[in-house]
N, C-alpha and C positions, 0 to 999 in steps of 0.2 A: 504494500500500500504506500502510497505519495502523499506528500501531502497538498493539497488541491483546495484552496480556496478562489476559486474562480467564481465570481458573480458573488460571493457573500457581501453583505453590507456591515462593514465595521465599525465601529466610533471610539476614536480616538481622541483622550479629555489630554490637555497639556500637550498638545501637539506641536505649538510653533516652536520651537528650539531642543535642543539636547536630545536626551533620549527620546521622547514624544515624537520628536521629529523623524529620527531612523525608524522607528519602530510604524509609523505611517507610511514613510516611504519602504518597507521590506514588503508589507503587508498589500500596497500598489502593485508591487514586482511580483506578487506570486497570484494577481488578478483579482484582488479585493475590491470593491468601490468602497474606500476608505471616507467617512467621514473627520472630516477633522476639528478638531473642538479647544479652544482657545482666548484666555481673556485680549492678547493681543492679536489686533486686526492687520496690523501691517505683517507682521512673520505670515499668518496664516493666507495672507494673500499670493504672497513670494511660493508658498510652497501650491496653492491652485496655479498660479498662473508658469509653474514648471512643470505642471500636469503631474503633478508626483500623489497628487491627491484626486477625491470626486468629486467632493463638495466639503466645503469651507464655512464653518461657522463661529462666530462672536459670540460668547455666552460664558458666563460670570458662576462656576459652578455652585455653589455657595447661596445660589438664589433660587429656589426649588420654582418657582413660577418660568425665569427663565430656561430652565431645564428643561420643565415639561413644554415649553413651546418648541425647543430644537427639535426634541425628542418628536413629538407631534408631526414636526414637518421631516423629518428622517422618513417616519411610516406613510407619511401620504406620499412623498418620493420613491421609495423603495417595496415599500407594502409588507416590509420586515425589519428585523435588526437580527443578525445570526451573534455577532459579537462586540460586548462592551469591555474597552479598556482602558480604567482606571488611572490614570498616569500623571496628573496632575497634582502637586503637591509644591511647598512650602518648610523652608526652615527658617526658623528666629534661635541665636544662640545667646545664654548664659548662663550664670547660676541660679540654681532657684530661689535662695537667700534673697535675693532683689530682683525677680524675674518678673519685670509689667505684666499684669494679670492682662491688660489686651492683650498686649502680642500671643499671650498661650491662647487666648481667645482664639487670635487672628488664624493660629497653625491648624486648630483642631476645627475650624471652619471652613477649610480650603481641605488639609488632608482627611478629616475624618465627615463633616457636613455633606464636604463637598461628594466622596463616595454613596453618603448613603439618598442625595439630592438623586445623582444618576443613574443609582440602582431602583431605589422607587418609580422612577419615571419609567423603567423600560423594562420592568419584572410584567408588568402585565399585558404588554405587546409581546414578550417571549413566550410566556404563557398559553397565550390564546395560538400562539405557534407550536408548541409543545415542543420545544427547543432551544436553547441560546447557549454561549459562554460570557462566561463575566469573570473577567482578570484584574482583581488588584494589584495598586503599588503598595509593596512593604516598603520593610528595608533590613538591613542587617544589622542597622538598629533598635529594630522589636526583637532583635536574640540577646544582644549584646548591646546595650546602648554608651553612648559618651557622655563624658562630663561638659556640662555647661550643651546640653542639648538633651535635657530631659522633655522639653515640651513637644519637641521631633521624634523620640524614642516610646514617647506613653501615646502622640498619637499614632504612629503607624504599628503599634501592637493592638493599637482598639481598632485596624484596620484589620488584622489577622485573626481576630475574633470575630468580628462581623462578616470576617468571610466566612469564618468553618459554622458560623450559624446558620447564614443562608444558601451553604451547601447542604444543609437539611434541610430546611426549610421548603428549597426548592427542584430537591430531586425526585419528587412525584412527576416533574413538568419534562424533567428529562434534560435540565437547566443545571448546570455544572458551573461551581463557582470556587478559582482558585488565587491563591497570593507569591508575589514573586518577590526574592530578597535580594532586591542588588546590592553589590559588597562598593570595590573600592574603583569609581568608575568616573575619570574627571571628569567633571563637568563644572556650570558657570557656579552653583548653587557650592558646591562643596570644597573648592578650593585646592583640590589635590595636584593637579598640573601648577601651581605658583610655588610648593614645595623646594626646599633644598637636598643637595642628594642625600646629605646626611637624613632628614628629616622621611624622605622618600623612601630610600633605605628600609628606614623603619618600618613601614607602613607596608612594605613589600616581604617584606620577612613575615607579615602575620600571615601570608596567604601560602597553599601549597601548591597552587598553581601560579607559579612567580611575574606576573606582570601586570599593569591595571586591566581594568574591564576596558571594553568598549560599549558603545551601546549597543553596536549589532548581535553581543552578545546575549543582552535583554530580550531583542528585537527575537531571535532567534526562538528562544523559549518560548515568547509570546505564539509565535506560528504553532509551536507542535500544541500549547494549550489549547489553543483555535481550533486544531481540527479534528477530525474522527478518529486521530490517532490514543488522543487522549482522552477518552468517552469515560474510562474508569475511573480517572484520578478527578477525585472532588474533595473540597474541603481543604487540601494542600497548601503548606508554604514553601516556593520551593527557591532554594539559592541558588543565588547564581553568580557566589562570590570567586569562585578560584578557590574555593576549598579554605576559606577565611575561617582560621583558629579551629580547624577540624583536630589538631593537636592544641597542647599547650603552645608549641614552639615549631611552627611549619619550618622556619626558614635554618633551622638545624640541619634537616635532609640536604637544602643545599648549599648550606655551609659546607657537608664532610659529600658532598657528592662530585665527583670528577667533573672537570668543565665539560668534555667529549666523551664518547664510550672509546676505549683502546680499539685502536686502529685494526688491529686481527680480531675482535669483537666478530663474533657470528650473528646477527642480527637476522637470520631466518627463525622464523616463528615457528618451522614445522622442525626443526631441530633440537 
């Protein structure tokens, strides 16, 4: 089996930049008519008018009225929605000691509001299909969270709850709902490409698979969640760190591991 999403109607929240933006554009490439969903209208125009998308939309997720009018005009365009993905989100950092009770407001209005604004809207369109995926954004911060980013780490674990809820909730409908942990993946929000090596270093040592993320790697997972390959797996959070802190100490393996395999190395499998 392939994976084939040809003709499905997706929507993608947090789409004009970073990850949102590959994970729109893979999803294009493999025949989607991608919705794309975005507080900024100028990115999300750049990305219709390179045809990387199908339709382009301005909405504030966080505003359940705006929601349900996207959503509204998704179904009278398409006459379905096969998949919703969550990608949208938000971080404010400090201590909690003096952490402005807006700003926590602000994160869990954007990452946690705003999931359950566009899961409302489009649970009963799947429904009356008897079919959908719905993919949240975690993070690898609802495993593990950082200091002076508690308001980012309690909300995107109240998003890995709300998922494994309404993967019960909604497996009558035959409606699968899963959450993805991305690990350490620069982008504009997290600052990891402005790193010093030393600093970088660091940060690279925690993973077992030694290098940052990309988004296509996000993007990647998202496809197999989408289609028919992944029918069974509901409820799931699943990483997609490079194997981040699967030990105490990843970056020991390649500390004591040879740069190359020895040159007379047999490297046939069937040997």
């Amino acid at each position: 089996m392939q994976i084939d999403l040809s003709g499905r109607a997706v929507l993608v929240t947090g789409a004009g930049r970073g990850i949102g933006r590959t994970i729109a554009e893979t999803f294009t490439r493999e025949g989607a008519r991608v919705v794309a969903m975005d507080r900024d209208a100028e990115a999300l125009a750049g990305l219709h008018a390179e045809a990387l998308i199908d339709l382009a939309l301005t909405c504030d997720i966080t505003d359940p009225a705006q929601v349900g009018e996207a959503v509204a005009g998704i179904e009278e365009r398409y006459g379905r929605l096969d998949v919703l993905i969550n990608n949208a989100g938000i971080n404010a950092e400090g201590p909690l000691e003096t952490f402005d009770p807006a700003l926590w407001d602000q994160v869990f209005a954007v990452n946690v509001r705003g999931v359950l604004n566009t899961c409302q809207a489009v649970i009963p369109l799947m429904k009356r299909q008897r079919a959908g995926r719905i993919i949240n954004a975690a993070s690898f911060a609802a495993v593990i969270p950082s200091v002076d980013a508690a308001a980012y780490g309690a909300s995107k674990a109240a998003v890995v709850q709300m998922t494994r809820v309404l993967a019960s909730e909604l497996g009558p409908w035959n409606i699968t709902v899963n959450a993805y942990a991305p690990g350490m993946i620069p982008t504009a929000m997290n600052g990891f490409s402005a790193l010093d090596e030393d600093a970088a270093a660091s940060k690279l040592d925690q993973l077992s698979v030694r290098r940052w993320g990309n988004p296509g790697d996000v993007a990647n997972l998202c496809l197999f969640l989408a289609s028919d390959l992944s029918e069974y797996v509901s409820g799931a959070l699943l990483d997609v760190s490079g194997g981040k802190f699967a030990t105490q100490d990843p970056g020991a393996a390649w500390r004591s591991a040879p740069a190359s395999p020895p040159a007379d190395a047999d490297t046939d499998s069937g040997h």
